[in-house]
Structures are given as C-alpha cells and as structure tokens.
N, C-alpha and C positions, 0 to 999 in steps of 0.2 A: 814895859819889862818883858824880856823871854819867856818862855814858858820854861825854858830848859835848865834855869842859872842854877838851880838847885837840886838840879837830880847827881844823887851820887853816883861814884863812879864804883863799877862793880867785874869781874872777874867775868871776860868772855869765854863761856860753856857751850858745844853746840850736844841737843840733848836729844836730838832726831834717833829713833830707834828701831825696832823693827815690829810688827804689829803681831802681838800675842792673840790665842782664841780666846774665847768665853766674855762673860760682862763686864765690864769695868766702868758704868757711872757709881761713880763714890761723893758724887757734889751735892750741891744746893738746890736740888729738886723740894723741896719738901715733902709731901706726902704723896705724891707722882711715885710711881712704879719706879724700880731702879731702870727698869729699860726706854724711859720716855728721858728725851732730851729737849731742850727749849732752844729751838736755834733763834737766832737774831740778824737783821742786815739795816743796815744805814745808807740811806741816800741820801743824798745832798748835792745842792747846785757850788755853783763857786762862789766864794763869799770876798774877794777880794779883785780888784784889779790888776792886770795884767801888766801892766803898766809899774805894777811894784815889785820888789826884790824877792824871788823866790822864795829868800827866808822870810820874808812880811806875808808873804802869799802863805807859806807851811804854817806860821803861825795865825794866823786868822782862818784857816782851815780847822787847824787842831781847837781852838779854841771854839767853833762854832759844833763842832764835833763831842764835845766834854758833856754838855746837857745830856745829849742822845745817848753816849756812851753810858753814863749816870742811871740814865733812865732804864735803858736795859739790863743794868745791874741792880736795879731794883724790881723790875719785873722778872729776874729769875731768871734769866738769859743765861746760860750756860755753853753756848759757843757764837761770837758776834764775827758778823763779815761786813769789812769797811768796800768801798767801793776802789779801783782799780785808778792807781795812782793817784789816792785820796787825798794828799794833802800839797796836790796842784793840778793847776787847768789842766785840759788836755790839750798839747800844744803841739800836738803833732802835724797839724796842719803847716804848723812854720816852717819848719827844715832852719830854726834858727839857733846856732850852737850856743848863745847864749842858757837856754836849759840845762844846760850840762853840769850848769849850778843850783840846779835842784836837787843834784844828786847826792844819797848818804852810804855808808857805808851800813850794811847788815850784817852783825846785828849790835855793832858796837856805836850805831850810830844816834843822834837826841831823840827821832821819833820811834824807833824802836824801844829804846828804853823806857822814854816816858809809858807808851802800852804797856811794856813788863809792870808797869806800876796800877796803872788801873786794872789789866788781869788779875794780879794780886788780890787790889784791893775789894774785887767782886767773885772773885771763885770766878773766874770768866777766861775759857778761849777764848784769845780774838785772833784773827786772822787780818795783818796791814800789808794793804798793798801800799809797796812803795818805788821810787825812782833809785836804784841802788847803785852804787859805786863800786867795783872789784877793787879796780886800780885805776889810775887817771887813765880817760880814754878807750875805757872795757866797762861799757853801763848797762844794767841788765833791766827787764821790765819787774818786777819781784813781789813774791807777799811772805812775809815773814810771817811763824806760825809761834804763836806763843801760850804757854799751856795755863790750867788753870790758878798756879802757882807762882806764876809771874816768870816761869825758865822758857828760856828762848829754845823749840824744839827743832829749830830749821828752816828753812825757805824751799818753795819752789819760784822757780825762773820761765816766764812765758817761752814757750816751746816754740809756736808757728806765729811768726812778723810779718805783716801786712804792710805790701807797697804799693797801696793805690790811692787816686785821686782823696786830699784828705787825711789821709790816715799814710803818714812818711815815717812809719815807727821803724823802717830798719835806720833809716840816720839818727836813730837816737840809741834803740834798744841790738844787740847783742843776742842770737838766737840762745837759748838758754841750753844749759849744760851739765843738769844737777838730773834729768831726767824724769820720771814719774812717783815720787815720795809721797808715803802715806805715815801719818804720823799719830803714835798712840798718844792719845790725850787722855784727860781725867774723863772725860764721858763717853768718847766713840771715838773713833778709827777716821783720821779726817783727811782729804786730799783737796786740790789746790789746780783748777784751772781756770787761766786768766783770759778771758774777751775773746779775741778772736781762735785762740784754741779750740772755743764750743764748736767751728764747722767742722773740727777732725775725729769722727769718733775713737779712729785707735787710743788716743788718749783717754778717752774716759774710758775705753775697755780696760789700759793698762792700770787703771788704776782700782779700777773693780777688782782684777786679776791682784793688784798690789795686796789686796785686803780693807779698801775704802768702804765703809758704811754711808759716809754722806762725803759730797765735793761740793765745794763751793766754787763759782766763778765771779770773779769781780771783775766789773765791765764798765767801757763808756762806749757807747755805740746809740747814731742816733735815727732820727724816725727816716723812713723811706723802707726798704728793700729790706732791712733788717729788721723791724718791727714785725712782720709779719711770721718772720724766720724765730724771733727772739720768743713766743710763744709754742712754736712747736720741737726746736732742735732740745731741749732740756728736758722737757716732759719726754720726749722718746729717747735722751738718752739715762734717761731714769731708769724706763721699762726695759729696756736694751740689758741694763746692768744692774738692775735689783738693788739701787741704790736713791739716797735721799738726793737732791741738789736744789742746794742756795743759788739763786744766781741774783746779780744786785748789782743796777744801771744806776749815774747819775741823773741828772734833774737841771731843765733848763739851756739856756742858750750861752756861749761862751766869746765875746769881743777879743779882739778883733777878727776872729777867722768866722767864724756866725758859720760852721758849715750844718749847720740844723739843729733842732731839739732834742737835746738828751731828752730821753721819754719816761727816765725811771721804770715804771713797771714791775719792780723787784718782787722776787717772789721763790717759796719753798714748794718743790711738790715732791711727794712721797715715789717708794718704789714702784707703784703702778701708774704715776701720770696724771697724779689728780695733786692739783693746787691747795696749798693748806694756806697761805695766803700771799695777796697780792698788794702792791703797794698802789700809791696814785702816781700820773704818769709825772704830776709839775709839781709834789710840795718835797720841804726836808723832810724828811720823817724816818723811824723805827717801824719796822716790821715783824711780829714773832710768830711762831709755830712749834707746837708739840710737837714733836716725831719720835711713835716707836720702834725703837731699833729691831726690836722681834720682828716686823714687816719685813725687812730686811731677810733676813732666814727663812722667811716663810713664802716671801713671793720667789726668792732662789731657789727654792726647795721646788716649788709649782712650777717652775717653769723649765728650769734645769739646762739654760741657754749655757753656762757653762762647762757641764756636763756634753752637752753635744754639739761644742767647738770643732773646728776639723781645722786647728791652725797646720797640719802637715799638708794644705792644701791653698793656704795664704802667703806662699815665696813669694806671687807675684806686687805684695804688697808692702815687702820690705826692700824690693829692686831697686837700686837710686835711676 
C-alpha cells in the first residue's frame, strides 16, 4: 500500500516571506532559553534497489525515513534536514532519462505533502530535498522549506551543476532560478544550500547578507578529494558569515554505478567553526545539536566582517 492514498488534498499556499529582526523561537523547546534551537539531520543510505520503480524506490525511502523522522520529534528537534535528493539514489552517474520519473512537483506534490504532515504533527521544520518537476522537461535539484505548522514556506533550487566524471547533474538538474531565499520559520531565519553549492562561497555570503541565522546543506558526495574538503569548506564558511550550518551526507555505496562511498559525516557547527556534532561515516542515523542564536549576534558583532565588506571593489566577481 502507498504511503500517499490518504493524504488529503489541500489548497497550494506559497508562504516564503521576508525575514523580520528580533526573536521568534515560540516552539517546543521546553525549558531551553527562547534563543537555543535543536537542529536535526538524517542520514541515510539507500534502502531499495535500483532496479525498482522510482516510486517503489520514494516509497521505501520515505518509509525507512518515518522512525528517524519520529525520533526527532521526540527528542525536541525543532528544525530537521533530510539529505539531498532523499527519497532516491543518486543517479547521476547514469545520464539515464529514465529518472525523470522521479520527478514531483513542489510543493503540490505526495512527498511534499506527506512532510507538511509530520511538521505539523511535531512542531518541526523540516527541510526535503527533493527531484522536482516545474513543467515536463524543466527538473530542478530542490528542497522544499516547510515551517513548524505544516505551511509550505518555499524552496530553494541548487544554484551551481556539476559536469564532471560521476556527477552528470546538468542532464538532469536545471541551474536554479529562485535565487538566494531565507525563510522566517517558527524558530530562526533559515537558508538552503544544496552539495555542490558549498565550493562557492558567494552563496553563503548572500545568504548571511539575506538575514540567514543557520543554512543547511543537503548533500551526497563521496570519499576521495572531497572528504577532506567536506570538513573544512562549512566550518570556514560558518566563521566567514557568523552563521550556524547543517550540512548532512548520505551513507554507503550505491549499485550499479559504485562510484564510491557516501561517507555520511554529517554534522552542525556553530558561528565560530567548532562542531557541536558529528555523525558516523556508514550507519542511518539522527544527528542533534543546540544552537544559540545569540552566537550569532555576537560573533557578528566581534568580528564585523560585514561591516567592513568593500563590495564597491568586487565588480570583478560578478563579470560573466
């Protein structure tokens, strides 16, 4: 049976706004300071073969997914990040158009919806990357942002596509279009970059500049050359931009393309570069971390990299 046959059907809102100052956790902390938030990130390897129906593939994803999900809404999770086109392989390796029926529409589409239901149902942000559909033949890489209320606030759309051995994401993925969006949620100011975006830091400036508190990146990238990378591009561009970031790898090896081990790794570090925690490189698991948003203001305030920007002196970095 589906997971989907019984989600009602509901009235598409898009609820993306523009980021107010001052505090706004008003959630499920308990007795935590209004200014600490519990972020969360799920790794996971691929639980189905490839060999099956995209939709048997989404479903046995989602479904290995629902424990985890559970779990972090009972440990107080108050903004969760799935991993980077979570609810199928990464199949970029193929260049095989068959994929293209993994594709859903955002945010009126079963996997979307089904999250507005567990966000709901835990006071929980979650952030779903997924394979999205505009219109037949315009597929974007996406994660849809959905608030602690179950309203769908908006998506961002991976920015920079990767055509090298391995990784053939521009035959699938669409460079994205929606720009740099930071979206006020029930607990913080949240932004949205997807895998290979982490080598570009304009992005994470323009989202600090957006009014971003924490970014999350959902990724699948595996061991070699980027393992080593994967450890230091997020902590420096944390301190870069006085900002939290999630970032959260899959787990494991994927048939038939075997181009290496997802390494997991996932992991929060605060505005100065320091790890609040780290996952393991091979199991499925849940990951959490406090993060004071006060840190935030405070390490911006010390450091005032903001403040002495000299963008009238950066033309040469918007030159096509």
């Amino acid at each position: 049976r589906s997971l989907f046959l019984d989600l009602p059907v509901r009235p598409v809102v898009n609820y993306a706004v523009p980021c107010l100052p001052g505090p706004i956790n008003t959630g499920n902390g308990g007795d935590k300071p209004m200014s600490i938030v519990k972020g969360g990130l799920i790794q996971m390897g691929l639980m189905a073969g490839t060999d099956l129906t995209p939709e048997q593939i989404r479903d046995a994803m989602i479904e290995a997914h629902i424990p985890l999900i559970e779990e972090a809404g009972a440990k107080g999770v108050q903004v969760l990040c799935l991993q980077e086109v979570f609810h199928q392989p990464y199949f970029c390796p193929s260049q095989d158009s068959n994929w293209y029926a993994a594709t859903e529409t955002v945010p009126d589409g079963p996997t979307t919806r089904l999250m507005q239901e567990y966000a709901k149902k835990h006071a929980m942000v979650i952030v779903v990357p997924i394979y999205e559909q505009e219109i037949t033949g315009v597929y974007y890489n996406t994660a849809a942002v959905i608030d602690a209320d179950g309203k769908f606030l908006g998506k961002f759309r991976k920015i920079h596509i990767p055509q090298v051995a391995g990784f053939y994401e521009k035959f699938f993925f669409k460079p994205g279009n929606l720009g740099y969006p930071v979206f006020q949620t029930a607990y913080c100011r949240l932004g949205v970059y997807i895998c290979y975006d982490r080598h570009f830091p304009e992005g994470w400036r323009a989202l600090a500049l957006n009014g971003a508190e924490y970014i999350v990146n959902p990724s699948a990238t595996v061991a070699g050359l980027s393992q080593y990378l994967w450890k230091l591009e997020q902590p420096a561009s944390a301190v870069a931009n006085g900002c939290y970031i999630g970032a959260v790898n899959r787990v494991g090896t994927e048939a038939p393309w075997n181009i290496g081990k997802f390494y997991g790794s996932s992991y929060i570090v605060n505005p100065r570069g320091e790890f609040l925690c780290v996952a393991s490189e091979d199991k499925d698991e849940l990951v959490t971390a406090d993060m004071d948003m006060e840190m935030v203001r405070e390490v911006r305030n010390l450091w005032q990299f903001f403040r002495d920007r000299r963008p009238e002196t950066y033309g040469d970095l918007t030159a096509p």
